[in-house]
C-alpha positions as CSV (number, residue, x, y, z in Angstrom):
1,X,-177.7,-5.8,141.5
2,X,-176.6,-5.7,138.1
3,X,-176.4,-8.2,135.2
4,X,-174.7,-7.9,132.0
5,X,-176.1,-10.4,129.3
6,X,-173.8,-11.3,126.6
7,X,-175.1,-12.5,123.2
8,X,-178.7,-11.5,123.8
9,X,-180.2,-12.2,120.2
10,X,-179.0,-15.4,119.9
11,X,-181.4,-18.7,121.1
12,X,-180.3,-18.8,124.8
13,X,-179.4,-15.2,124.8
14,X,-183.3,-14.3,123.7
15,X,-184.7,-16.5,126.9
16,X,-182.5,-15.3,129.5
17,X,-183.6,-11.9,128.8
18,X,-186.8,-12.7,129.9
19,X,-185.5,-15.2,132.7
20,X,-183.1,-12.8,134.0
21,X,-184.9,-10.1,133.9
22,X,-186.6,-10.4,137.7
23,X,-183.3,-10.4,139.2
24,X,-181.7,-6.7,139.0
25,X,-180.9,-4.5,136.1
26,X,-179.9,-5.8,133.4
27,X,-177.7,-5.2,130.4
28,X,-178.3,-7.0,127.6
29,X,-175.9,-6.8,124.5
30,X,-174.9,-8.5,121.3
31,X,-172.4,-8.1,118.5
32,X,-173.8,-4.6,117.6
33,X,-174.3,-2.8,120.9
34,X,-174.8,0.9,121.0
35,X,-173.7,3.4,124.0
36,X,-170.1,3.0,123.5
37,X,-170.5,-0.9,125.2
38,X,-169.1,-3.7,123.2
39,X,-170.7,-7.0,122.9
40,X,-169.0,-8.7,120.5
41,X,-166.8,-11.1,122.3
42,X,-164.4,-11.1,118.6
43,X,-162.9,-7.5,120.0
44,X,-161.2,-9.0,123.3
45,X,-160.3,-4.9,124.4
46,X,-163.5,-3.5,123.5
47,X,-165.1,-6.3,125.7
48,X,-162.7,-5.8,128.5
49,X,-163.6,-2.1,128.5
50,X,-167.5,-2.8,128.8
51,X,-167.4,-5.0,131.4
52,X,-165.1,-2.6,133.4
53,X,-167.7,0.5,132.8
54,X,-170.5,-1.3,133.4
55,X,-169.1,-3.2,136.5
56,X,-172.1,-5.7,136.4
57,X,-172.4,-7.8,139.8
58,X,-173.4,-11.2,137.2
59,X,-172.1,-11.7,133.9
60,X,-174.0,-14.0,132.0
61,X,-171.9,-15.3,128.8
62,X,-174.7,-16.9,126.2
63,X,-172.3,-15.9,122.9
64,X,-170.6,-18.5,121.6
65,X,-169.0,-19.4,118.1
66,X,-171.1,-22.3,117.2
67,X,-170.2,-22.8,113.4
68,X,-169.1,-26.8,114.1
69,X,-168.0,-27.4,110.5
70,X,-166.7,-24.0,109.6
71,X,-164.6,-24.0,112.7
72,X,-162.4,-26.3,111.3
73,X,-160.9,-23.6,108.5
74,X,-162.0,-21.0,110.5
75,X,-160.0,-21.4,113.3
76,X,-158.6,-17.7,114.4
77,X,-162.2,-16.9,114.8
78,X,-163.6,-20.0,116.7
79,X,-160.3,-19.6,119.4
80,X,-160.8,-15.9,120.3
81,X,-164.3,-16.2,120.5
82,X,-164.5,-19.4,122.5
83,X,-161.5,-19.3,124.4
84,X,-159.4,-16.1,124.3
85,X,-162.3,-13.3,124.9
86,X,-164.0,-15.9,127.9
87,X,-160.3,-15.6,129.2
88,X,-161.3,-11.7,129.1
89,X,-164.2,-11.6,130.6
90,X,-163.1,-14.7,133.6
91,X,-160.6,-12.1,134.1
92,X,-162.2,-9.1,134.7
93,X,-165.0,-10.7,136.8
94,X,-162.1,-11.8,138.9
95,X,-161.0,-8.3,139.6
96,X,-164.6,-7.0,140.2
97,X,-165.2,-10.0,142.0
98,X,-168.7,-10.8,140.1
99,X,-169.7,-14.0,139.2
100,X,-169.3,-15.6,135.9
101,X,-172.2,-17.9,134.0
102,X,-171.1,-19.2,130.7
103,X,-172.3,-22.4,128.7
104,X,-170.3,-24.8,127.3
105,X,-171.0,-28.3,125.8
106,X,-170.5,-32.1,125.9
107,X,-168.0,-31.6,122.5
108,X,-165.5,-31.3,125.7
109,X,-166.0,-35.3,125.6
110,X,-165.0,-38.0,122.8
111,X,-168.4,-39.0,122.5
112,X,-168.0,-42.8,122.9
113,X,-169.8,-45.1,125.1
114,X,-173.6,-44.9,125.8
115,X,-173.2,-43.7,129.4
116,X,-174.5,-40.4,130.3
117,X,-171.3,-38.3,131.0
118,X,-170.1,-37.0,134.8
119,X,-168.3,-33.3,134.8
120,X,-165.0,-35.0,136.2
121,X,-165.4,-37.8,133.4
122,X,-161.9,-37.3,130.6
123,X,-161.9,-34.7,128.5
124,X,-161.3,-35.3,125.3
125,X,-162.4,-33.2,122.1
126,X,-162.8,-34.8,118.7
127,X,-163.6,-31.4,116.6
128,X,-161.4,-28.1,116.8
129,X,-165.1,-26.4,118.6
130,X,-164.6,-28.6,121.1
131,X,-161.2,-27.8,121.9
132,X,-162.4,-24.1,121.9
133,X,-165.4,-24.8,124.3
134,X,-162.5,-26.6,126.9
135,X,-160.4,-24.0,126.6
136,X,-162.7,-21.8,127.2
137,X,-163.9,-23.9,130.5
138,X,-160.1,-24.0,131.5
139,X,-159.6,-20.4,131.3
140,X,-162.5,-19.8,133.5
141,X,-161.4,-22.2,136.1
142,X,-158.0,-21.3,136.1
143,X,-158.3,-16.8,136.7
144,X,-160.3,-17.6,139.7
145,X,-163.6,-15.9,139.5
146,X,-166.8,-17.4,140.7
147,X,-168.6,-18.9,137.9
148,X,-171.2,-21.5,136.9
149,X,-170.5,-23.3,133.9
150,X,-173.6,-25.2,132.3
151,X,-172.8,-27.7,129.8
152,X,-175.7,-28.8,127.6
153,X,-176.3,-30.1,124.4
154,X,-178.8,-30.2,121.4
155,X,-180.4,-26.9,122.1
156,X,-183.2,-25.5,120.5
157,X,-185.4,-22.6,120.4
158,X,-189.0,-21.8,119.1
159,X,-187.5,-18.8,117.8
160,X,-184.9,-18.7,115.1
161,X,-183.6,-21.7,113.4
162,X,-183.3,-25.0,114.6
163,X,-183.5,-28.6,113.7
164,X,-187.1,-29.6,113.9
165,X,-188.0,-26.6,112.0
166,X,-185.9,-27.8,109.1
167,X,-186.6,-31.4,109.1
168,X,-190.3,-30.1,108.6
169,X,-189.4,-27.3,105.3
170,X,-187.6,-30.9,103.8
171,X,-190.6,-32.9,104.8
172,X,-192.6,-30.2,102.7
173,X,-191.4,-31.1,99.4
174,X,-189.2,-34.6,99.7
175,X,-190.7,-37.8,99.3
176,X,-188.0,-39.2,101.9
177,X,-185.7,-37.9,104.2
178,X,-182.5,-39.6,105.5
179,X,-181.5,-39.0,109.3
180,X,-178.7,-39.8,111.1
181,X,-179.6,-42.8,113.9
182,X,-176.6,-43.3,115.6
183,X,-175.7,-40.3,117.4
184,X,-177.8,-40.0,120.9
185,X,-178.3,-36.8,123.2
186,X,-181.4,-34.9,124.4
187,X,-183.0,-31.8,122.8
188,X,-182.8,-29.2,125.1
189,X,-184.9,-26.1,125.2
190,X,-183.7,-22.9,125.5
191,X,-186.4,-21.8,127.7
192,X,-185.5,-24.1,129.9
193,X,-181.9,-23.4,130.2
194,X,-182.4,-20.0,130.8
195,X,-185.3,-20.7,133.9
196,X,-182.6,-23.2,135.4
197,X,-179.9,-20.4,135.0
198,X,-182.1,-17.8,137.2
199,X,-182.9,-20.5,139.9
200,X,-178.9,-21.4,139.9
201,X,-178.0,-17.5,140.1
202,X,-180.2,-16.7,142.7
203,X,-178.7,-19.9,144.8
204,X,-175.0,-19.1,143.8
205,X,-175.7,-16.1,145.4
206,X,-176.8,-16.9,148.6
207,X,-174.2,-19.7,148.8
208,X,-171.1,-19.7,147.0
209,X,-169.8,-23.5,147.5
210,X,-172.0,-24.3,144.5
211,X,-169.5,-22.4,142.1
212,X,-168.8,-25.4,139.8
213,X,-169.0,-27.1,136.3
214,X,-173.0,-28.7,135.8
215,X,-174.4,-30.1,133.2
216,X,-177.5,-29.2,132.2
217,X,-180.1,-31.2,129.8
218,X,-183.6,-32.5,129.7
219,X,-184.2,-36.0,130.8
220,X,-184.3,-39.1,128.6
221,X,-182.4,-39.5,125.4
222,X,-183.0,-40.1,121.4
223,X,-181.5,-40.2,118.0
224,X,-181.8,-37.9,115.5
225,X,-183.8,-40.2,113.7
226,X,-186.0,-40.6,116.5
227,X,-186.5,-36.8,117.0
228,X,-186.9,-36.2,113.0
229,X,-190.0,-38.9,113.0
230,X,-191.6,-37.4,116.2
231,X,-191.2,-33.8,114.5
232,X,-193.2,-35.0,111.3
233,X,-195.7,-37.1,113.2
234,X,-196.8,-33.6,115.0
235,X,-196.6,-32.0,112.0
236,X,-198.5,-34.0,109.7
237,X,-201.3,-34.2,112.8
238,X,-201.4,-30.5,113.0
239,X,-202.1,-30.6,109.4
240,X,-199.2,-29.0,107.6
241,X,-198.6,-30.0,103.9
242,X,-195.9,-32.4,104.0
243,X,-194.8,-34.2,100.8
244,X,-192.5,-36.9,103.0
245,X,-193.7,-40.4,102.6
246,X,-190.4,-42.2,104.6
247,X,-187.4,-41.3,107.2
248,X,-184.4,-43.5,106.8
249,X,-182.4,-44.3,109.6
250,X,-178.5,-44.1,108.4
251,X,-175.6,-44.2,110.3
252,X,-173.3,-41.1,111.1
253,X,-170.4,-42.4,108.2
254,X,-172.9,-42.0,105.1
255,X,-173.1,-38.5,106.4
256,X,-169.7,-36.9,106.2
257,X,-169.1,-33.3,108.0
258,X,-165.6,-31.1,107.8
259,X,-166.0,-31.7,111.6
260,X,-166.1,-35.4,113.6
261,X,-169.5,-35.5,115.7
262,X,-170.0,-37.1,119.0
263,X,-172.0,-40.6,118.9
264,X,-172.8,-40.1,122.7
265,X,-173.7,-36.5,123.8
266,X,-175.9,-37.7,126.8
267,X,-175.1,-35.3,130.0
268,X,-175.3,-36.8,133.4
269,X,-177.4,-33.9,135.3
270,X,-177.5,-35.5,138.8
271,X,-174.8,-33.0,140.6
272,X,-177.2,-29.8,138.8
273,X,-180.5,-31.5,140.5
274,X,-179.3,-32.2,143.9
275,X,-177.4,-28.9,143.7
276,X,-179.9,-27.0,143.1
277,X,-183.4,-28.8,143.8
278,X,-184.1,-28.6,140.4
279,X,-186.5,-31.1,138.0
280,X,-186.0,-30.9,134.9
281,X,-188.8,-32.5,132.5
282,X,-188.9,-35.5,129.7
283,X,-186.5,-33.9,126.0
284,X,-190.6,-35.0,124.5
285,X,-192.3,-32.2,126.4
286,X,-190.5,-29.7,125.7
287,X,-190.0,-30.5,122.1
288,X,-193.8,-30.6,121.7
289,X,-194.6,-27.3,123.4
290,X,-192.0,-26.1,120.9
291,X,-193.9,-27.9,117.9
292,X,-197.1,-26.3,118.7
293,X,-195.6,-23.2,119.2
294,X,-194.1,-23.2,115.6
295,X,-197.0,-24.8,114.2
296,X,-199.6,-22.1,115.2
297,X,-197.7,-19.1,113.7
């Protein structure tokens, strides 16, 4: 069996090469691939042309354009990244007949409410990357191939940049830092995205029924605010330098952004559980495995 891993380097990308990995040979590429194979979902034909030489049995989509702000002025790039290449590559895993993983996001919803969201709850965007992300999901849907589209939210990564590893460099030399309080969702680890990827591939293909939309998150919810605090807490315990003396809870309005953000990205992951007889841990665990993963470098 063969795989072919799009947007390897990036925080999900860099996981599934290792989750992936156990399941048949794979082919893992980003925006500068070598070998005459294109990765870089900005040249639709190039990408078309990979996929048809390599002929993978899976393709696994983890490139995205995930620039929330910038995608407002930047919008030529954020459509045929997110919508117009995914149309691409639905397209030509239709023809081979291979199966299609791509992620998406809860920016598909309008963000209100406090209720974790259902996959058939209204779709409404409330930033131009959300409109993308749908498109992207509707394309999919609509050219018929088997896929597996995993909505999540708030992901991280140990490596690379990501928001706990900010919140600490401020914490270093600030005497207080001011975090947004109202917006609620749960950090999701990488890692664990890609390990529930792998389980849901190997089911898929032993029974297709369970071609569908899922979300996928870590259990619980918090506030930025919330996850800011715990991030210095850890820090400071672990003994880093930290100047900080006081996080402010603010609301969403004192903090303007190009882009609207969702107030409510929690993700309803029932259908993915049952599905797939999968747990999937408390956002606190795997944030603190992160933490003292970043701390002891």
């Amino acid at each position: 069996m063969k795989i072919l891993l799009l947007g390897k380097n990036g925080q999900v990308g860099w996981e599934l090469q290792r989750s992936l990995a156990t399941l048949g040979e794979l082919v893992a590429l980003d925006r500068n691939a070598d070998g005459g194979l294109c990765g870089d979902l900005a040249d639709v034909r190039g990408l078309r042309a990979t996929i048809q030489r390599v002929a993978p049995d899976i393709i696994v989509n983890a490139a995205a354009y995930t620039a929330v702000d910038k995608a407002e002025s930047d919008k030529d790039l954020a459509l045929r990244i997110n919508a117009t290449a995914v149309q691409a590559i639905a397209e030509e895993a239709a023809k081979l007949g291979s199966w299609l993983v791509h992620y998406s996001t809860d920016y598909v919803f309008d963000g209100t409410g406090s209720v974790a969201w259902n996959e058939d709850d209204v779709l409404a965007p409330v930033n131009y990357y959300g409109q993308t992300k749908l498109m992207g999901e509707q394309a999919i849907v609509s050219s018929g191939c088997k896929h597996l589209i995993m909505r999540t939210s708030w992901v991280y990564g140990a490596r690379g940049n990501n928001f706990a590893k900010t919140m600490m460099r401020f914490a270093a030399d600030r005497n207080e830092l001011n975090v947004i309080a109202d917006q609620f969702g749960a950090p999701t680890g990488a890692d664990l995205i890609a390990d529930v990827t792998a389980v849901s591939i190997r089911q898929a293909l032993a029974d297709p029924q369970v071609a569908g939309i899922y979300h996928l998150a870590a259990t619980g919810f918090t506030s930025w605010h919330e996850y800011a605090t715990l991030v210095i807490e850890q820090g400071k315990a672990s003994g880093l330098s930290m100047q900080v003396q006081s996080v402010n809870p603010i609301p969403t309005a004192q903090f303007p952004t190009p882009a609207h953000r969702p107030l409510n990205s929690r993700l309803n992951t029932e259908k993915l559980r049952k599905t797939f007889s999968i747990h999937l841990p408390n956002w606190r665990s795997g944030v603190t495995r992160m933490l003292k993963e970043v701390l002891e470098k």
